[in-house]
C-alpha positions as CSV (number, residue, x, y, z in Angstrom):
1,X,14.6,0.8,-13.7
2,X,11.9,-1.7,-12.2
3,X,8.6,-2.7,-12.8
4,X,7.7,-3.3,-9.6
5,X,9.0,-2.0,-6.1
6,X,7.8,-4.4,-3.7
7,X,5.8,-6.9,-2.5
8,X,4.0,-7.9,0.7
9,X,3.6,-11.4,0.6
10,X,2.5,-14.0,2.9
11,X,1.1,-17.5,2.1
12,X,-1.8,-20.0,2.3
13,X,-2.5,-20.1,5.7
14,X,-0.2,-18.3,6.8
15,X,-0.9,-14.5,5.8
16,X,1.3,-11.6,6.1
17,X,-0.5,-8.8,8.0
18,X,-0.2,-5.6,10.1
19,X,2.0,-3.6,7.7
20,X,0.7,-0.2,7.3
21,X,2.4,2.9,5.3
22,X,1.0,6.7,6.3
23,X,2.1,10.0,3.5
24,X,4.7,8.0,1.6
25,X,5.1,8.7,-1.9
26,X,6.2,5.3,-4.3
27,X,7.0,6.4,-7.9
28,X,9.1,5.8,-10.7
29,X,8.8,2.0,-12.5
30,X,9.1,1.1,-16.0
31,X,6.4,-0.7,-18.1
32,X,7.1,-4.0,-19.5
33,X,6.4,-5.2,-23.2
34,X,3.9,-8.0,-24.3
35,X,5.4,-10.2,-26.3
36,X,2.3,-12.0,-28.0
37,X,5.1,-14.6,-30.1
38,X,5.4,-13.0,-33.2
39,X,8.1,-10.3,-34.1
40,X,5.6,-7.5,-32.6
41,X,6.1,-6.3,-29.2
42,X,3.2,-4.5,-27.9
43,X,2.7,-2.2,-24.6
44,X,-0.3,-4.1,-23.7
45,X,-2.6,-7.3,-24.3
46,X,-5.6,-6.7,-26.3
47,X,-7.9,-7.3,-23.9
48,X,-7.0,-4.6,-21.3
49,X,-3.6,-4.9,-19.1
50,X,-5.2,-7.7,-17.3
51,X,-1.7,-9.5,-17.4
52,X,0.9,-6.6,-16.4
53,X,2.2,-6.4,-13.0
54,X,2.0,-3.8,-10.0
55,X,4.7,-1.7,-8.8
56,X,2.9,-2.7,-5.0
57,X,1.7,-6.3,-4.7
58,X,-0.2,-8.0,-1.8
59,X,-0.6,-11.5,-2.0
60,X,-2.1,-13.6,0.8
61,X,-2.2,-10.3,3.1
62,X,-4.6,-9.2,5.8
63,X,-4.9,-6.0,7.7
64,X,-2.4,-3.9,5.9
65,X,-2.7,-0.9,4.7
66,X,-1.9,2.4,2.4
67,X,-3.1,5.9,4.1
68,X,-2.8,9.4,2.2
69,X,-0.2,8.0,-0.2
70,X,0.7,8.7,-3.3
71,X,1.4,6.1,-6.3
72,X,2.5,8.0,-9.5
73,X,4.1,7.6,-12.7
74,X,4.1,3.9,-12.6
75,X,4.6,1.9,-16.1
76,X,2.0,-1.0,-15.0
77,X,-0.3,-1.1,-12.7
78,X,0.0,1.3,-9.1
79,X,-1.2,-1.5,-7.2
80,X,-2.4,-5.4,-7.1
81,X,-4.2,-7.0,-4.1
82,X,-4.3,-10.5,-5.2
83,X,-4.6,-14.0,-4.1
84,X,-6.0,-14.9,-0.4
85,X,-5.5,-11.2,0.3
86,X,-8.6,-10.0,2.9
87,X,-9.1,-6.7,5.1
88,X,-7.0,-4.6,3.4
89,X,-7.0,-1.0,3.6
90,X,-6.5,1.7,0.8
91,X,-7.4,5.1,1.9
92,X,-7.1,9.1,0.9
93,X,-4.5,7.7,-1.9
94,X,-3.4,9.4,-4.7
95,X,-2.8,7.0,-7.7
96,X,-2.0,8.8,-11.2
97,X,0.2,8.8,-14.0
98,X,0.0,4.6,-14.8
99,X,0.6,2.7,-17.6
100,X,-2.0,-0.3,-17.2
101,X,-4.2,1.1,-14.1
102,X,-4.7,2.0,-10.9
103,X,-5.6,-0.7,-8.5
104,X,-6.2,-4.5,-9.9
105,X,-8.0,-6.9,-7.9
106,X,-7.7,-10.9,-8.0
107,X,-8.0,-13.5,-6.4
108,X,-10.1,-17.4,-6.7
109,X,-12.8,-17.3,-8.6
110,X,-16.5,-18.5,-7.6
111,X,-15.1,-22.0,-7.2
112,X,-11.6,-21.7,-5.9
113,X,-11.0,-22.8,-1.9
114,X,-12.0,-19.6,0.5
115,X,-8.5,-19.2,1.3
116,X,-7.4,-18.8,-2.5
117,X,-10.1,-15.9,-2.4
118,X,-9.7,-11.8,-2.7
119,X,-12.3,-10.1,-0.5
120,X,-13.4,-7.5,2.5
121,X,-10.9,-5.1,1.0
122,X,-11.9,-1.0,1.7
123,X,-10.8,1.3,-1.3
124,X,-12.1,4.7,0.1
125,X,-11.7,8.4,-0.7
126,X,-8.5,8.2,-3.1
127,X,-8.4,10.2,-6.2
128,X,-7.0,7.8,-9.5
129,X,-6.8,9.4,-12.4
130,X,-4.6,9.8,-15.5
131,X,-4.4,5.7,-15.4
């Protein structure tokens, strides 16, 4: 099984955009362990699941978007909009049954250059529970 199904990804200065998806349903990833050196393996890093993976990833994206979907039983997170990714749409989503959470966001920090930077994203109406 894998962690994640897809990914929508463009790159610096050259963004992906205009890919939309209307009543899908995208279920059914494994998590990954955390391997933190020692002989332990562990289903998550002890601060959060800031470090798992999404089964959905945009990366440098703009305009696309996720309407009256539903993201379930996913083993990390439902859904990443990461680096350079602006204008994105998520809305009337249903994201549940997750191992790590339901949507992460990242990007440049404070200091990185504007186009290494996550922003102008619209999470609206979705119900995320059981995460």
């Amino acid at each position: 099984m894998l962690t994640q199904l897809f990914r929508i990804r463009g790159e610096k200065g050259n963004l992906t955009s205009g890919i939309e998806f209307r009543d899908i349903t995208f279920e059914c990833t494994r998590s990954d362990t955390c391997d933190d050196g020692a002989t332990k393996k562990f289903a998550t890093y002890g601060q959060a699941a800031s470090n798992r993976n999404a089964a959905v990833e945009l990366t440098f994206a703009s305009l696309c978007g996720f309407e009256d979907c539903v993201i379930r039983n996913i083993g990390n997170y439902a859904l990443e909009i990461g680096k350079g990714s602006t204008r994105n749409r998520i809305v009337g989503c249903e994201i549940c049954g997750t191992g790590a959470g339901g949507i992460k966001i990242t990007g440049g920090d404070f200091y990185a250059a504007p186009a290494l930077k996550t922003g102008y994203n619209l999470i609206e109406d979705c119900h995320i529970h059981h995460c």
